[in-house]
Structures are given as C-alpha cells and as structure tokens.
C-alpha positions as CSV (number, residue, x, y, z in Angstrom):
1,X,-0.7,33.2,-13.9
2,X,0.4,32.0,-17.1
3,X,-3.2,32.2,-19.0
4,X,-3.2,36.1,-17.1
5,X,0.2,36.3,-18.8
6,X,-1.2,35.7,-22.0
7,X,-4.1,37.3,-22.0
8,X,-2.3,40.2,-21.2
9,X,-0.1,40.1,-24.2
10,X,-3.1,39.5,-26.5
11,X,-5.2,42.4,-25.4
12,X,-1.6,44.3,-25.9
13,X,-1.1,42.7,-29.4
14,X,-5.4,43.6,-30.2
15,X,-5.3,46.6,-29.1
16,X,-2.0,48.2,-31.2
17,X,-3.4,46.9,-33.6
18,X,-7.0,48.5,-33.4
19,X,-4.7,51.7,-32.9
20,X,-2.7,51.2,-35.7
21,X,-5.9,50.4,-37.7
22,X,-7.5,53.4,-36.9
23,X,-4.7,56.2,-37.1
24,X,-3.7,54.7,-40.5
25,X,-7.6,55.7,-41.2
26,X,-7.4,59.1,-39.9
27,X,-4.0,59.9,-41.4
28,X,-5.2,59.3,-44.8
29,X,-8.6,61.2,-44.1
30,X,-6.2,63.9,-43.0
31,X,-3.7,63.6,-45.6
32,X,-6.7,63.5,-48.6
33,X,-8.4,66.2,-46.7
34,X,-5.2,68.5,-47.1
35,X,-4.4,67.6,-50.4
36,X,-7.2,69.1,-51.8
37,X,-7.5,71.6,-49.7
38,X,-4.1,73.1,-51.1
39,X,-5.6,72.2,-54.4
40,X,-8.1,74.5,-54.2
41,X,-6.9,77.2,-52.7
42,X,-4.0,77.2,-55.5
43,X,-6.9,77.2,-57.8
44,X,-8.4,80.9,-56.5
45,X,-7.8,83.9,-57.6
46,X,-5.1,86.4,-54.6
47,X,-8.0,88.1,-53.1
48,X,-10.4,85.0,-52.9
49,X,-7.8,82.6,-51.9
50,X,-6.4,85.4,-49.0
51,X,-10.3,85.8,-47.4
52,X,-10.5,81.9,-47.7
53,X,-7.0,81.1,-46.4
54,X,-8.6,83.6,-43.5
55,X,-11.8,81.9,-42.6
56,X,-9.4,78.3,-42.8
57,X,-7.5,79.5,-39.9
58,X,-10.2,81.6,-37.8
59,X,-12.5,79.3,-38.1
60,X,-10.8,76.3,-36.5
61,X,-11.7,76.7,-32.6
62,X,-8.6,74.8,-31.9
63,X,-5.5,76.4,-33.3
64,X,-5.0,73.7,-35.3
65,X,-5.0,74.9,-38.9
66,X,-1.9,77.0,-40.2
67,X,-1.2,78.2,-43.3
68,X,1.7,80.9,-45.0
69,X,2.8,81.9,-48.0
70,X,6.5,82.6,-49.4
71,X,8.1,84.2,-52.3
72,X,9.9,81.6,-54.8
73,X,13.1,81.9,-53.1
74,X,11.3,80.0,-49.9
75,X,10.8,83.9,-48.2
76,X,7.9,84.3,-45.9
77,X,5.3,86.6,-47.2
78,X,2.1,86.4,-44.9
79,X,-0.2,83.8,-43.0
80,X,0.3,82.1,-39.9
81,X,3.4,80.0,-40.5
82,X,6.7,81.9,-40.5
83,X,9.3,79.3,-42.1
84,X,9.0,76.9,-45.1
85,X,10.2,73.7,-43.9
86,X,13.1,73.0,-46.2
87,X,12.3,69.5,-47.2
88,X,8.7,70.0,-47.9
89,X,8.0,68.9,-51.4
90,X,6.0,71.2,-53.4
91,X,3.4,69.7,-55.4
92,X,4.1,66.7,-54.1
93,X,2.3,63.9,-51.2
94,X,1.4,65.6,-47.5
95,X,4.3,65.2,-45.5
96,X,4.5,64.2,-41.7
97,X,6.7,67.2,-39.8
98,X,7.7,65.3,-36.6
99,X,9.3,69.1,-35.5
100,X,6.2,71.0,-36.4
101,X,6.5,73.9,-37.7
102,X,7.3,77.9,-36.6
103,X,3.6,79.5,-36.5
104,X,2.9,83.1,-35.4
105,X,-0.5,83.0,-34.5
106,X,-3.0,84.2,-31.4
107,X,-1.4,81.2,-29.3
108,X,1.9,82.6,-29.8
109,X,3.2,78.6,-29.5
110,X,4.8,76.8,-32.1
111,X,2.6,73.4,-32.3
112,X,4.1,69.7,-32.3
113,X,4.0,66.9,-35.1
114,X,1.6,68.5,-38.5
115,X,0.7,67.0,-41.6
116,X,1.9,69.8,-44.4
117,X,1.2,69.7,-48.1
118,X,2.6,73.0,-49.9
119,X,1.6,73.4,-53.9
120,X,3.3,76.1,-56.2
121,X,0.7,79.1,-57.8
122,X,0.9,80.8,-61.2
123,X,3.2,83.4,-60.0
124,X,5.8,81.5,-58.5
125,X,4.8,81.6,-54.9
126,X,4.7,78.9,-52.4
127,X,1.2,78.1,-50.3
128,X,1.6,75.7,-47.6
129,X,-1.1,74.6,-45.4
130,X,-1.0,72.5,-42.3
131,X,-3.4,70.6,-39.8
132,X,-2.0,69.6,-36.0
133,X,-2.1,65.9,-35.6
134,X,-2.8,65.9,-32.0
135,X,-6.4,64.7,-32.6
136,X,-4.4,61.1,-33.3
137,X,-2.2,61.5,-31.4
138,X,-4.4,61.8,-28.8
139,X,-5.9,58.2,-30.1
140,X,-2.8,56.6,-28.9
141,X,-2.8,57.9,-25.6
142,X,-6.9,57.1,-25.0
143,X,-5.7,53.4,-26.6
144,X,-2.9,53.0,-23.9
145,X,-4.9,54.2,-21.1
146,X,-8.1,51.7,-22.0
147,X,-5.8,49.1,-22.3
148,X,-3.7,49.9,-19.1
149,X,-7.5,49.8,-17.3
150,X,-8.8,46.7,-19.0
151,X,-5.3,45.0,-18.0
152,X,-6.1,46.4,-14.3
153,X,-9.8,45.3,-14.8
154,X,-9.1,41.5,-16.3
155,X,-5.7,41.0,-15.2
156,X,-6.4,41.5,-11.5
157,X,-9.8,40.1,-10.7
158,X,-8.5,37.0,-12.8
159,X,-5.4,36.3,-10.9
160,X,-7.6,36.7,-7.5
161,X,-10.4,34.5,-9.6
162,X,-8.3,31.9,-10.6
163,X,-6.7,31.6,-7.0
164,X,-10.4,31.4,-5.4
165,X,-11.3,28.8,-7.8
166,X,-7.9,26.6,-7.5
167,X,-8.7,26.3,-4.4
168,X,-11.1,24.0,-4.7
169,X,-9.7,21.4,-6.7
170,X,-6.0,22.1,-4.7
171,X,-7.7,20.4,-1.6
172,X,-9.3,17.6,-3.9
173,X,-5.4,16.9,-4.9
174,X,-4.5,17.6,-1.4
175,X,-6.5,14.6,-0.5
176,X,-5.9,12.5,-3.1
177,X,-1.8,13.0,-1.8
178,X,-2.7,11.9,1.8
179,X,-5.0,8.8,0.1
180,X,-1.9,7.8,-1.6
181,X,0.3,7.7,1.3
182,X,-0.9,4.4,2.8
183,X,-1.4,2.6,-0.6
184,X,2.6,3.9,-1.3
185,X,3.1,2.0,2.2
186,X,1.5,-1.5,1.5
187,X,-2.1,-1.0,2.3
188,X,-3.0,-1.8,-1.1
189,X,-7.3,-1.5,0.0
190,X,-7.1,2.2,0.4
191,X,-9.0,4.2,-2.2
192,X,-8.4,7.3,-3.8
193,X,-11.6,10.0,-2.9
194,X,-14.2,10.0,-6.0
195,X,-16.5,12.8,-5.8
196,X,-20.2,13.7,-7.0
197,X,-18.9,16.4,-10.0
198,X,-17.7,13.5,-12.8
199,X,-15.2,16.0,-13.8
200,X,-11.5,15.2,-14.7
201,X,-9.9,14.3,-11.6
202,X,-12.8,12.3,-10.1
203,X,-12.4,10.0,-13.6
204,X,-8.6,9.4,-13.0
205,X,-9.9,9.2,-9.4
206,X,-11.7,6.3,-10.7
207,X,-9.6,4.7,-13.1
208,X,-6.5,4.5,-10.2
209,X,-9.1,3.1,-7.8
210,X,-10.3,0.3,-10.8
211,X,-6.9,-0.3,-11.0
212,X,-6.0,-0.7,-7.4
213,X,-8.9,-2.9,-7.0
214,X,-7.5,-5.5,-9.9
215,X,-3.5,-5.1,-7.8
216,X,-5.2,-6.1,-5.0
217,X,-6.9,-8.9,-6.5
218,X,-4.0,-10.4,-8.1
219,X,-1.4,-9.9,-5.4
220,X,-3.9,-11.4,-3.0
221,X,-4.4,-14.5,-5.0
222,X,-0.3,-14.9,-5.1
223,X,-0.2,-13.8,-1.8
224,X,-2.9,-16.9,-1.0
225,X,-1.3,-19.5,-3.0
226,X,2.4,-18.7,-1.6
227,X,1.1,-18.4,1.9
228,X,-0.8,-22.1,1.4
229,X,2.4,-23.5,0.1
230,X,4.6,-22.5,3.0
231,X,2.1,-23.3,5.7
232,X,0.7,-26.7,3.7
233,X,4.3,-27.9,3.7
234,X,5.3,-27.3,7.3
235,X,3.3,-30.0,8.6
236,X,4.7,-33.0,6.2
237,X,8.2,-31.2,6.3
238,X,8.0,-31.2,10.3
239,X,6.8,-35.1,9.9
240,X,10.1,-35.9,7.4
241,X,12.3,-34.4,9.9
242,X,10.6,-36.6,12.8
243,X,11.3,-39.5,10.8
244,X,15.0,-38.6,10.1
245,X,15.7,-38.1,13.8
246,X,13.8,-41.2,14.6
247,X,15.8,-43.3,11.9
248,X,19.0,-41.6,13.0
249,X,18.7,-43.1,16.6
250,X,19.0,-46.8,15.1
251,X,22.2,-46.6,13.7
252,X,25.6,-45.4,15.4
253,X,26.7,-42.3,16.4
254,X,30.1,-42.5,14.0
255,X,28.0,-44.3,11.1
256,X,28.2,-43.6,7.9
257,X,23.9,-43.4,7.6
258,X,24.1,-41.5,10.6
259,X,25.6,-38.8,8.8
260,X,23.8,-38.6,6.0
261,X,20.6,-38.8,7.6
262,X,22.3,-35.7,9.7
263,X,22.9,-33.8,6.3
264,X,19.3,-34.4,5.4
265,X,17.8,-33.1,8.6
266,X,20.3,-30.1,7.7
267,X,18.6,-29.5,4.7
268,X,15.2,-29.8,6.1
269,X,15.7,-27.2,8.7
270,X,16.8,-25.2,6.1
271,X,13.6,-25.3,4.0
272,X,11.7,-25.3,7.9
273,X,13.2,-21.8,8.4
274,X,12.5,-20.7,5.0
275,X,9.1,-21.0,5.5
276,X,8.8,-19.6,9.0
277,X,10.2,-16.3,7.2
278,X,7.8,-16.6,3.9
279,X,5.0,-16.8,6.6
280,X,6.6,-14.1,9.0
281,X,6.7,-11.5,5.9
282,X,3.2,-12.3,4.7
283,X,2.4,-11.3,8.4
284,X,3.9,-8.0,8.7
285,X,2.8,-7.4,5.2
286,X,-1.1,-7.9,6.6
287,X,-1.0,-4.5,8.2
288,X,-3.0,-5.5,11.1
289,X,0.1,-5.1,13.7
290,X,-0.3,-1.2,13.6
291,X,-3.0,-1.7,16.6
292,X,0.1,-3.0,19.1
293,X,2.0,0.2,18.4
294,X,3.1,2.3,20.9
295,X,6.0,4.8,22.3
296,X,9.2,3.3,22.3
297,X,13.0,3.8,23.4
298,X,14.8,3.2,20.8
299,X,18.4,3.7,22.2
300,X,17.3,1.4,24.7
301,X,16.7,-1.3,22.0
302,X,20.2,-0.9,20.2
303,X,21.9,-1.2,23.6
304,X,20.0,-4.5,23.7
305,X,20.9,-5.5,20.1
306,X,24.5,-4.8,21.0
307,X,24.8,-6.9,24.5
308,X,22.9,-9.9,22.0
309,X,25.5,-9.9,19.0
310,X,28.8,-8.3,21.2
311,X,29.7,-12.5,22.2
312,X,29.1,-13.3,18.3
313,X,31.1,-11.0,17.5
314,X,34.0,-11.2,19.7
315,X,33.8,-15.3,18.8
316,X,34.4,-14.9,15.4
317,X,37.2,-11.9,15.9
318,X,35.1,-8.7,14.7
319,X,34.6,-5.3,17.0
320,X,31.2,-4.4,17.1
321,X,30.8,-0.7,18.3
322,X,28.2,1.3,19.3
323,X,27.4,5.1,18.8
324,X,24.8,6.2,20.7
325,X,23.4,10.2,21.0
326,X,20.2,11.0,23.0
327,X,17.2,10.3,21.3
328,X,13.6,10.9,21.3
329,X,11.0,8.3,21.6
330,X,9.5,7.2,18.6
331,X,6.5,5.2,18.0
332,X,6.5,1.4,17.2
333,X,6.3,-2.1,17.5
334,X,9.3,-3.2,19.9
335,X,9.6,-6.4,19.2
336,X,9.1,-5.6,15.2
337,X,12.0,-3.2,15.6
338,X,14.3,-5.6,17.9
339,X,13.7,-8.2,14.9
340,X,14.9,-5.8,12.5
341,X,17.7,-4.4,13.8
342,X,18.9,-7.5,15.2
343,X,18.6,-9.0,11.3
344,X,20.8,-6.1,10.1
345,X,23.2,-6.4,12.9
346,X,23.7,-10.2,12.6
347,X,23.9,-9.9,8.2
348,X,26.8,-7.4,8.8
349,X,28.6,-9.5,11.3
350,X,28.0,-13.2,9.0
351,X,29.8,-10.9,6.2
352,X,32.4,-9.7,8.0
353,X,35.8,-10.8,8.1
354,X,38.0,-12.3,11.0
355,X,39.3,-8.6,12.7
356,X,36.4,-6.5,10.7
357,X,34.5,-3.7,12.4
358,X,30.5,-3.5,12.9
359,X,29.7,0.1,14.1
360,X,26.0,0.3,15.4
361,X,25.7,4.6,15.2
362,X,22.4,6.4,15.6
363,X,21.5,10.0,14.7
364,X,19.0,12.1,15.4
365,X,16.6,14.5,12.6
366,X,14.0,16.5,12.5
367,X,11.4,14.1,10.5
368,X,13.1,11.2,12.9
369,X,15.8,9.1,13.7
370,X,18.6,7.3,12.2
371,X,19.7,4.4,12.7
372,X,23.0,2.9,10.4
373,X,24.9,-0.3,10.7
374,X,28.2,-0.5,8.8
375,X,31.0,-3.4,8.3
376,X,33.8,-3.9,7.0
377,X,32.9,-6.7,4.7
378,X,32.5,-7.1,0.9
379,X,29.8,-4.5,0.2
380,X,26.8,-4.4,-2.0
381,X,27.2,-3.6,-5.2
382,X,24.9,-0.3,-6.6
383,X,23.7,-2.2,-9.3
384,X,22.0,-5.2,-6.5
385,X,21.4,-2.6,-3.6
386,X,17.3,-2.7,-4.8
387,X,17.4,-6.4,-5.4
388,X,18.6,-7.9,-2.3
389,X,15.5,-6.8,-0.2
390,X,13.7,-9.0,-2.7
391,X,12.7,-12.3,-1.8
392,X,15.4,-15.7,-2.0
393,X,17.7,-12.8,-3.5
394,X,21.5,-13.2,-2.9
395,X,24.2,-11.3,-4.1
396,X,26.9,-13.3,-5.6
397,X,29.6,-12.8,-3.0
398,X,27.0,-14.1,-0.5
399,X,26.6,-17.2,-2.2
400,X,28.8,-19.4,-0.2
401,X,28.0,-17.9,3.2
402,X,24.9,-19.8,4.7
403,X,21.3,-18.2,4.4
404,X,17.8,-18.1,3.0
405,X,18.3,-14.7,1.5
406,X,14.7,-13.5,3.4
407,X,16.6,-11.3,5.8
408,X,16.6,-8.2,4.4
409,X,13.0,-9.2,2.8
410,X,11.6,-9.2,6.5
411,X,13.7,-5.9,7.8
412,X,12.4,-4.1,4.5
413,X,8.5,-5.1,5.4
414,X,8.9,-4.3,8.9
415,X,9.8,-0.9,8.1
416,X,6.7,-0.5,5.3
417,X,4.7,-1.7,7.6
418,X,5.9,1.5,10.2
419,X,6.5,3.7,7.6
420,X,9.9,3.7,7.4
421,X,12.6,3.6,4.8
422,X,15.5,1.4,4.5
423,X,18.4,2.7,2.5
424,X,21.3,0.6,1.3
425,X,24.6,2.4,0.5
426,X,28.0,1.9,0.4
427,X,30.5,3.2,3.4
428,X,34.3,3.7,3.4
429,X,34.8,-0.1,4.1
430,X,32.4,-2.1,3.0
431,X,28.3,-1.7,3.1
432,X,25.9,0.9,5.0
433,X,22.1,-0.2,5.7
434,X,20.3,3.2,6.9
435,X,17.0,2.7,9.0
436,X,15.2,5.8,8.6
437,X,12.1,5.6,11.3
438,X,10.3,8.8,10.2
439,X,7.9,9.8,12.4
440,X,5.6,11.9,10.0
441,X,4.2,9.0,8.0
442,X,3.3,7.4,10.8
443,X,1.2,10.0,12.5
C-alpha cells in the first residue's frame, strides 16, 4: 500500500509536469504565432488587411479566431469582436484574457479564456486579434483523464498484485511464528523452516537456526556438567550423612558432640535437598514429560492443596482461604501441577506472619485459567520479581527464613514445560504469584 501510495503521487507529480511542459510550449507557439500575425496585418494597406482579416476568421473551421477593429477612443468599428478589453496593451506582449472576450460571430457565443495581442495602425485605430485557447486547455483535461486511468490501471492491479504475492511469504512467516513457539517455551532443538528459494528470509532462517544450534550446544554442556555435579555428589554426600548418624549413636543423647554432629547432619540435608531440586528442574526442563499429559481437574487439585497446607497453616496462626468458581478441565501433568501449586502455597505461608491471610482464588478466561495465591507477608520487590525464579536466588527479606531458594525455580519450569506463565506482582498486602495455564500454547 505504501509503494501504491507512492507511485501514485509520482505519476501525479510526472505527469503535471509533462502538462506543464507542454502547454508552456504551445502557449508560446500561440503567443509568437499571434504576435506576428498582428504584425502583419498592421503592415497592409485598409482594403488588403480587411479581405485578409476576412479569410483569418472564415477560414478557421472552429470558431476560434476573432478579430475587431476600434476607433482611437477604444470604439468598435467592424470584425468579429465587439469590445476592446480595457487592459489590453497595445503594441505590447499577447495577453491571456481569462473572461474572453464579447465576439459577434456565426456562433452567436461569447468564447472562454483567448490569447489577445492588439497593435495600433497609421491612422490611429486599434486591430486586435485573438485565438481560443481551448486547444490547451483541452491538454489538461486529456492529461488528467490518462493519468486518472493509468492510476486505475497501475494502482489497482498493484494493490491486488502485491496482496497475491504477500501471500506467499505471509505463510513462510506464519510458520516461522508457530516454529518459534516451542523454542520460546524451552525446546531449544526446534528449528526454524529453511526453504529451497535462498532468498532473504530463508538466510535469517538460517542464521537463527546456526545460532540455535550453538545455544543448544552450550546450554547442554552446562546443563551436563551441573547435572553430573548434583547427581556425582549425592552418593558421597548420602555416605557423609550415614557416618554422622552412625557416629552420633556413640555418644549421649544430651552430649555436647551429639549436637554438633546433629548440626552437621542439618547441613547435609540441606545440601541433600538442594540437589534433589537441581536434578528435579533439569528434569522438567528435559521436555520429555509432555507424553503423560492428560485432562485434568484443576479445582479438584486446589481443594487438595488446601486440605494439605490448612493444618500448617492454622499451626503457625495464618488463615488460609480458598476461592473457588467452576472451571473447565485443562490439560496437564497432575502431579507437575500439585507440585507447583503446593510450592507457591507453602512459600506464601513460610512468609507469612503469625495472624496473616493466604487466599488460594481461581478465575476463569477465555485463553484459560487463573490461578493466584496471595499473603499477607513482606512482598517482592518490582525490581527482584524476575530474579527470584532464578536459581539459589533469595530476596533479602528472605534471607533469614530457611530455604534453598529453588522453589520458585521448579514452579517457573513446570509451567514452561506446559506452556504456562507465571506472573509475580504485588497485592494490597503483600505479594501475588499468578499461574496462568493457557490452554492455546499447549494445543
């Protein structure tokens, strides 16, 4: 549309000018050919000049030469134009009469715009002479109708053109878009489509898919060395720990060693659940779980999250509502989901103060449902709302409370791995984590 657009305006701008080229020609052709016309009829003598002034006007088919003479005072005398025009110069250039002028002739019409040139004889008289421009005007009118037809001709066939030939490469992008949609959700060996034309967008095509392949590379080889780390020290960590409890048997129950060999198996089970979560996300993040999906309730899981976490929270003082419309089914991994809601449910009640409120509430959309947990706690913070669902990431009003900071880490790439999003936000009292399972991108 825009290259019609402008093509449109440069056939407008070429073609005034080709019209303003050629009736500046033909005015001057007209205004030279009058010009001496009145020159040499003010050269002959009365009788010659009346026969000739005749034959000028008789002989023109088209009514479109005019001449008259007047007395010095401006007085019409004879000839075919009854008025002198009163600022005509005499003996001067050919003038352009946009009124015309008043002609008594066999058309009995006075005539539109006229180039005039009027020239004074010997005895004081006036001759003026006169040709109808219609001839160019009529060039402006043939101009504006070929360039009304050439717009009709170009403009319309090219708009239709260019829509049958974007049409084409519309469904190349189209499917480039639905290639990008698993890579945006973790499947990293997707591949844009290359075709067989080498044109533009099978190069970028290429270059994304070159690029891709080196991601995948590198993430793989990190993905490999953390994955090794975590499960190579599970086995020497689970042998330390034996020991400890071993070793802790031999001494007193009340005994100072005792207790710090109890502190040390603490800290063991911490860096034991650690990496059973560095392992868990490197699982969901494998993709391969997708087979086990199927249709699930989801309001039948949150009831279940809430019978699980209502004791906790009661124990520690909170009220932890649930708000619960009619949904749809959705499709899932149950156990995946349970895991993730039950991580969100049990962060916002270990942040929670003494006489705080959890609310589970659910909501139904068109693309799918809601699901949001809110508390009453200390909130997130906007500027650490994209950095806590990163890996060993706590905030740092989180730092005293206990935890590995992988919580949020394994909710976030449950929901990649369905196609979900999770959204962090603040609520009127403390923080808001929005589970959004959208149904679309998982189709």
């Amino acid at each position: 549309m825009i290259y019609g657009v402008f093509f449109a305006l440069w056939g407008g701008v070429v073609i005034g000018l080709i019209y303003w080229q050629a009736a500046s020609y033909l005015g001057r052709v007209s205004d030279d050919l009058i010009g001496r016309q009145a020159a040499y009829f003010s050269m002959l003598d009365e009788p010659t000049r009346l026969r000739a002034l005749k034959d000028y006007d008789t002989l023109e088919t088209r009514r479109l030469n005019a001449w008259g003479e007047f007395d010095a005072r401006g007085n019409y005398l004879s000839g075919t134009i009854t008025a002198l025009p009163a600022h005509i110069p005499i003996n001067g250039d050919v003038a352009l009469l946009s009124e015309g002028v008043s002609r008594n002739d066999v058309s009995g019409n006075d005539h539109g715009r006229v180039r005039a040139a009027a020239v004074r004889l010997r005895d004081g008289r006036v001759l003026m002479i006169t040709r109808d421009t219609s001839i160019v005007d009529r060039i402006g009118t043939i101009v504006l109708q070929a360039l009304l037809w050439g717009l009709s001709l170009t403009v319309i066939p090219g708009f239709f053109g260019g829509w049958l030939l974007s049409r084409g490469p519309w469904r190349r992008v189209h499917a480039i878009r639905e290639a990008t949609l698993p890579i945006m959700q973790g499947n990293l060996s997707r591949r844009l489509p290359v075709g067989r034309r080498g044109d533009e967008l099978d190069m970028l095509a290429g270059i994304v898919n070159a690029m891709l392949d080196e991601i995948e590379r590198l993430l793989g080889e990190v993905k490999g060395v953390c994955d090794n780390i975590a499960h190579d020290l599970r086995t020497p960590l689970t042998r330390l720990r034996s020991r400890l409890y071993r070793l802790q048997q031999q001494f007193g129950e009340n005994s100072d060693e005792a207790a710090a060999i109890d502190a040390c198996m603490i800290d063991t089970d911490a860096l034991l659940d650690r990496f059973r979560a560095l392992l868990r996300i490197s699982e969901l993040e494998n993709q391969r779980r997708r087979v086990g999906f199927d249709e699930v309730d989801l309001a039948e899981i949150l009831r279940e999250v809430h019978a699980l976490y209502l004791p906790l929270a009661e124990d520690r003082g909170q009220q932890l509502a649930l708000e619960l419309p009619a949904l749809p089914p959705i499709h899932a991994d149950r156990h995946l989901l349970l895991e993730a809601l039950s991580n969100l449910v049990g962060n916002a009640i270990k942040f929670t103060p003494s006489g705080g409120l959890v609310e589970i509430r659910a909501r139904p959309a068109e693309d799918g449902p809601w699901v949001d947990v809110s508390d009453s706690g200390p909130g997130i913070p906007p500027d650490q709302r994209d950095a806590v669902i990163r890996r060993f990431y706590r905030a740092e009003s989180s730092r005293s409370t206990p935890g590995s900071g992988l919580g949020l880490s394994i909710v976030n790439a449950i929901a990649r791995l369905h196609g979900y999003t999770l959204e962090i936000a603040g609520s009127e009292r403390g923080a808001r984590l929005s589970l959004h399972c959208i149904e679309a991108r998982v189709a």
